[in-house]
Each structure stands twice: as structure tokens, then as C-alpha cells.
C-alpha positions as CSV (number, residue, x, y, z in Angstrom):
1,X,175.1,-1.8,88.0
2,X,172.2,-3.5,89.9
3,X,169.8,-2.6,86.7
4,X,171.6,-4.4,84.0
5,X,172.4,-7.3,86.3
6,X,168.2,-8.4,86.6
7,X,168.3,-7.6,82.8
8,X,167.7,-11.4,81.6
9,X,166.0,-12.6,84.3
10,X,163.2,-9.8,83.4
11,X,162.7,-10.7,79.6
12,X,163.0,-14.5,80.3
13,X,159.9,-13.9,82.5
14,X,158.0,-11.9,79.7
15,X,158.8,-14.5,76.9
16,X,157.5,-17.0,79.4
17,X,154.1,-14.8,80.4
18,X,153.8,-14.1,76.3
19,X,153.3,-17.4,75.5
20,X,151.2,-18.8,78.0
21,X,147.9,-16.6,76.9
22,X,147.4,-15.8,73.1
23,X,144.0,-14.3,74.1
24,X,143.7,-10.8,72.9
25,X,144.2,-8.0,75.0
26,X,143.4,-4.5,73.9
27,X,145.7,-1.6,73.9
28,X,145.0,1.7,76.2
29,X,146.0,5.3,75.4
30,X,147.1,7.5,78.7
31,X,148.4,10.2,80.3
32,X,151.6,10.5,82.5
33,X,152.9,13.0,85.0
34,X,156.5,12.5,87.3
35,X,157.7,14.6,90.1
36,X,161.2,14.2,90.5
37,X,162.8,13.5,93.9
38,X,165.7,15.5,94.9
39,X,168.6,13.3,96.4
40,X,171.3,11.5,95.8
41,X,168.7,7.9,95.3
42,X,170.3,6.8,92.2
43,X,173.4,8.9,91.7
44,X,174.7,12.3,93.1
45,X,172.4,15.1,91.9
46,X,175.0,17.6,92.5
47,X,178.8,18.8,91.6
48,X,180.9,21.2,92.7
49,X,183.2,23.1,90.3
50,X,186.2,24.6,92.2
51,X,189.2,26.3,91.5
52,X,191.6,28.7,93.0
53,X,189.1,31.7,93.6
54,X,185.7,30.4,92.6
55,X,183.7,27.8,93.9
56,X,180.3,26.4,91.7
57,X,177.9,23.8,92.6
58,X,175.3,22.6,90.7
59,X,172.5,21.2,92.6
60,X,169.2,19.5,91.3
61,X,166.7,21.4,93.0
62,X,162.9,19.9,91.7
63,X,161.7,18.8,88.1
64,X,159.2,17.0,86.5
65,X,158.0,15.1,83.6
66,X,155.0,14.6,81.4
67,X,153.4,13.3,78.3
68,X,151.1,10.6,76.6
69,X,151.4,6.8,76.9
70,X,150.2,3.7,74.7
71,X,150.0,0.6,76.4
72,X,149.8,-2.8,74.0
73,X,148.7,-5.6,75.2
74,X,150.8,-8.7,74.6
75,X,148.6,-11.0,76.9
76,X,147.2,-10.4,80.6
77,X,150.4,-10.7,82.5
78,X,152.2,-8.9,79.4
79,X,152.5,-5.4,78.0
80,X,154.9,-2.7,76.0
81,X,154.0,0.8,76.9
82,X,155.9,3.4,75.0
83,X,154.9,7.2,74.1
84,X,156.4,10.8,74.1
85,X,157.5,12.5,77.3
86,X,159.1,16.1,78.2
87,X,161.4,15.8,81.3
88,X,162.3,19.4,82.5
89,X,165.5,19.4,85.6
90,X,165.8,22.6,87.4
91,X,169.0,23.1,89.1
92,X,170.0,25.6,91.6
93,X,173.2,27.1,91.1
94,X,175.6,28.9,94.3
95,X,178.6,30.8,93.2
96,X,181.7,31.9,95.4
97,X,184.6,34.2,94.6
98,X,186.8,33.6,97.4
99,X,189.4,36.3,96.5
100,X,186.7,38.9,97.1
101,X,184.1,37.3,99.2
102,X,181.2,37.5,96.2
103,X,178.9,35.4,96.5
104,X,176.0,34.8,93.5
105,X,173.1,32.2,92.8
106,X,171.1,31.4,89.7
107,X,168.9,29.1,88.4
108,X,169.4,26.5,84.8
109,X,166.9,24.3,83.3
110,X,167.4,21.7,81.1
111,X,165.0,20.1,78.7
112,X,164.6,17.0,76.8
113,X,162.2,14.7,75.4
114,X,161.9,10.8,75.3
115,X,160.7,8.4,73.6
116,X,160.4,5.5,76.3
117,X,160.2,1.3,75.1
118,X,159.1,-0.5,78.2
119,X,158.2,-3.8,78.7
120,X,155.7,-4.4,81.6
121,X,154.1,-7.4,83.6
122,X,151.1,-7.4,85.7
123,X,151.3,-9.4,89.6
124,X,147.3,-9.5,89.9
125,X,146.2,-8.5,94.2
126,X,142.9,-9.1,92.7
127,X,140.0,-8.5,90.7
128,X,140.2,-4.8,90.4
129,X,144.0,-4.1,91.8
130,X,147.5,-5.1,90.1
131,X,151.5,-4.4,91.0
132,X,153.4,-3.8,88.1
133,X,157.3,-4.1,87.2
134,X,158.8,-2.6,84.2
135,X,162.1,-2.3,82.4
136,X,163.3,-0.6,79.2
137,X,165.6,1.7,77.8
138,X,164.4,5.9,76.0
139,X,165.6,7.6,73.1
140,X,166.8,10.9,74.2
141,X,166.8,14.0,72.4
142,X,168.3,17.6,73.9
143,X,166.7,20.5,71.9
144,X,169.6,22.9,72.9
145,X,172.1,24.3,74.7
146,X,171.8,26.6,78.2
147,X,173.0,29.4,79.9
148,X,172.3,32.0,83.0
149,X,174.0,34.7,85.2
150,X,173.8,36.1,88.4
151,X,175.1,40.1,88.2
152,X,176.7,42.0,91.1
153,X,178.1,45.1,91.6
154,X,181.6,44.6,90.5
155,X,181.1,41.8,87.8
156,X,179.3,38.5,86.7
157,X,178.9,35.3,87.9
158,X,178.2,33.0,84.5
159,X,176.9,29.7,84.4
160,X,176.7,27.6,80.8
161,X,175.6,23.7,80.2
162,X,176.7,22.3,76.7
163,X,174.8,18.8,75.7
164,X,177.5,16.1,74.5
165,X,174.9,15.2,71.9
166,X,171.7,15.8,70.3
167,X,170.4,12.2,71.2
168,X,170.8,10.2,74.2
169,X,169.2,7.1,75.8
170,X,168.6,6.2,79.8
171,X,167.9,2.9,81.0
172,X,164.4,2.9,82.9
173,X,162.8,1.0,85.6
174,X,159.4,1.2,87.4
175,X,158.1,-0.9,90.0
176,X,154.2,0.4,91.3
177,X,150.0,-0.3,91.7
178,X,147.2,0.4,89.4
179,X,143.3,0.0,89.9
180,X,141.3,-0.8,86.7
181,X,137.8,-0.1,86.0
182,X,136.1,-0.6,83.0
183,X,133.8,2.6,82.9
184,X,136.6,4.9,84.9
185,X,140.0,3.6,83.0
186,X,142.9,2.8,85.1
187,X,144.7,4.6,87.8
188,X,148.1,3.8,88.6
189,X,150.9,5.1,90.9
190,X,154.3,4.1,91.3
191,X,157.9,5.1,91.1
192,X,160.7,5.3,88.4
193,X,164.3,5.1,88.1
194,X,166.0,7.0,85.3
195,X,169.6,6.3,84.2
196,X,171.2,8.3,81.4
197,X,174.2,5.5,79.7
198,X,176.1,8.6,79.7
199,X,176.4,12.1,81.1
200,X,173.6,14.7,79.7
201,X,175.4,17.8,79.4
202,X,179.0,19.7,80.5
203,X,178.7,22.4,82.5
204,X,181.0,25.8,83.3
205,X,180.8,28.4,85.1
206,X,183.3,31.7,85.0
207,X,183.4,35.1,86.8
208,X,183.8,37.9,84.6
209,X,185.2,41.0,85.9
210,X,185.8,44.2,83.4
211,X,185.1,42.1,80.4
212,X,187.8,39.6,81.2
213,X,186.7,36.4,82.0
214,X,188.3,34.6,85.2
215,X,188.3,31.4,87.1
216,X,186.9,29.0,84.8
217,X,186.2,25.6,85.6
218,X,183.9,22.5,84.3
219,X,182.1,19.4,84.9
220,X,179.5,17.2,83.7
221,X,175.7,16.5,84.8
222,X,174.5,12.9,84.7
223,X,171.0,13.1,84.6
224,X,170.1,10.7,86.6
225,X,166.7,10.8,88.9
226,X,164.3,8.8,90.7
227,X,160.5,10.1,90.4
228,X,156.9,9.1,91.8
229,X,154.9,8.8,88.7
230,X,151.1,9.5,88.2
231,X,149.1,8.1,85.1
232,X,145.3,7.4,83.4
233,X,144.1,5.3,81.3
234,X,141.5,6.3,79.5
235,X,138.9,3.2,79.2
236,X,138.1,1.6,76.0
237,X,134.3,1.6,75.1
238,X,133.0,-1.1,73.2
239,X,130.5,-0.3,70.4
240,X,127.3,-1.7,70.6
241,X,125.1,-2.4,67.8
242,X,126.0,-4.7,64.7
243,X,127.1,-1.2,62.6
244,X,124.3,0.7,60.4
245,X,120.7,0.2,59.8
246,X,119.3,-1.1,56.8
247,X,118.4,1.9,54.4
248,X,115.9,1.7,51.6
249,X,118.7,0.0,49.4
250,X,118.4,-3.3,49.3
């Protein structure tokens, strides 16, 4: 995998940048907001369960992410970022029972939160404007289980996603620009690849006719997604003043 290949290459650079400045660089609390891209960018973001009479596909159809960030500074070329995120996938589900010509759709979401460990560095365009590169890994954690149906006029169409664990963890990049003010904070915009190191949750889906399920098959989901990502800064405000005024105590 391309990802794990630039691996040591990446943190060689940010032991180099780390110790060339051991000026002090503040750390910044912000906000974070992804919009998925449907597509097959990093991996297919769709499967197709099929058996003799029913034919499923799973298809990831929008989602999105959001949550807080901390960003530490290391040095100016240097940072870790890491906070708490919800990701929420939608996917768009198509059922066909060829025997009888039924055809069904529903919709599943699936939920999880990260906690991401990034490390970033800074290529400074200029005073005001930076590109920024980061790599990491996020500790993944599935809440629960999911389900849906699709009812018709002679039975159900039943769809069910089972996580292979409560925890997780995806290998991230992020490659994008960010403008810095000291009064305004920093805005930044860029894009993200997300890999899960193993597939997020096994899916089946079944049509029941008179109480008696038929045609099941399964698969799995892998989770994987690439996203255009939105985030603030908030600015940090120095204090002025040298603290509080003398009082009558002296």
C-alpha cells in the first residue's frame, strides 16, 4: 500500500524539522467538518451480495464527519493535531428477488467516533499562507450494531451490518492550505484519506416471505473514504497587563 510505503520518509522529516527550532510554539484549539466523496478514490465503496434469487448491493451514498481539534506545536515547521471526531456513512441499499421480480431499496448508517494522532508539517507560500501534509493513524470505536427493511406486498426485504469489533483504527492522510491571522484564527482546507486496517462491519441481507427467511447472503464493508475537509482555528489572545493591581495590602 502506497501509504505505508512514504511512512519513514515522513517521520524522518519531522524528527529533522523538530530539532532545528526549539522556539516555542503555542498550541490552537479548532473545529473540523468532512464531506465525504462518493467513489471508488481509495477503495470500492460498494458490494454486491448475490445469490441464487436475491441480488444486494451496498453502495456508499454521502457522509460526513465532524468534531474538535487540538493542534500542539512542536516547532514552526512541526505539529501533532489530535481530537475527537464523529464520522457518520450513509449507504444506499437496492434489493432484487429475481424468482419474483421484487425489487426493494433502503437506507443504513453507520456510526463511529475517532480519536485521530496526526503528525503535521507546515511548507510556508508566505507570510500569511501555508501547505500542509499530514500522517497518522485513529482509534476507532463502533457504538453498535445496524439494521433496516424495505416492506412490500408479499414479504420483506432485510438488511443487517454487524461490527467485527468494538474498536478499530484507520491509517490517515491529509495533504491541504491554510491562512493564518492573528486576530481571525486560521482557516484551512484540504483533503483526507481514510483507511480502516481492517474491514468495519459484515453485512447481510435476506428476504423473508411468510415468516421464513430466504436467500441469505453476506459481505463485509471496508470503510474506506476520501473527504474534503473544512477547519478553524480559533486565535490565541495574548493577555496584556502584568496580572492585578496593587490593592491597599502591602
Amino acid at each position: 500500500m502506497k501509504f505505508f510505503s512514504i511512512l519513514p520518509l515522513f517521520f524522518f522529516c519531522c524528527t529533522l524539522f523538530s530539532q532545528s527550532v526549539k522556539e516555542k510554539v503555542p498550541a490552537f484549539f479548532g473545529l473540523q467538518y468532512k464531506v465525504v466523496l462518493p467513489g471508488d478514490f481509495i477503495a470500492p465503496s460498494s458490494i454486491t451480495l448475490e445469490n441464487q434469487s436475491l441480488i444486494t448491493q451496498f453502495k456508499l451514498s454521502s457522509a460526513f464527519s465532524f468534531g474538535a481539534i487540538t493542534r500542539i506545536g512542536i516547532s514552526k515547521l512541526l505539529s501533532l493535531e489530535t481530537g475527537i471526531n464523529q464520522v457518520k456513512r450513509k449507504y444506499i441499499i437496492d434489493f432484487q428477488h429475481i424468482d419474483s421480480s421484487l425489487t426493494g431499496n433502503s437506507k443504513l448508517s453507520v456510526i463511529n467516533y475517532d480519536i485521530p494522532i496526526n503528525w503535521m508539517v507546515y511548507v510556508p507560500l508566505s507570510k500569511q499562507f501555508f501547505m500542509n501534509a499530514s500522517l497518522g493513524v485513529s482509534f476507532v470505536f463502533f457504538p453498535s450494531n445496524v439494521a433496516t427493511l424495505d416492506t412490500t406486498q408479499f414479504g420483506r426485504f432485510i438488511a443487517e451490518g454487524r461490527r467485527l469489533s468494538h474498536f478499530g483504527g484507520t491509517l490517515n492522510a491529509n495533504m491541504g492550505f491554510e491562512f493564518r491571522s492573528k486576530k481571525l484564527g486560521f482557516f484551512y482546507i484540504g483533503c483526507s484519506g481514510i483507511i480502516p486496517f481492517k474491514n468495519i462491519y459484515k453485512v447481510a441481507s435476506a428476504y423473508v416471505y411468510v415468516n421464513q427467511t430466504q436467500y441469505l447472503s453476506t459481505g463485509y464493508l471496508n470503510g474506506a473514504y476520501l473527504s474534503i475537509d473544512l477547519r478553524y482555528y480559533l486565535p490565541n489572545i495574548a493577555k496584556k497587563g502584568g496580572g492585578l493591581p496593587d490593592g491597599p495590602i502591602k
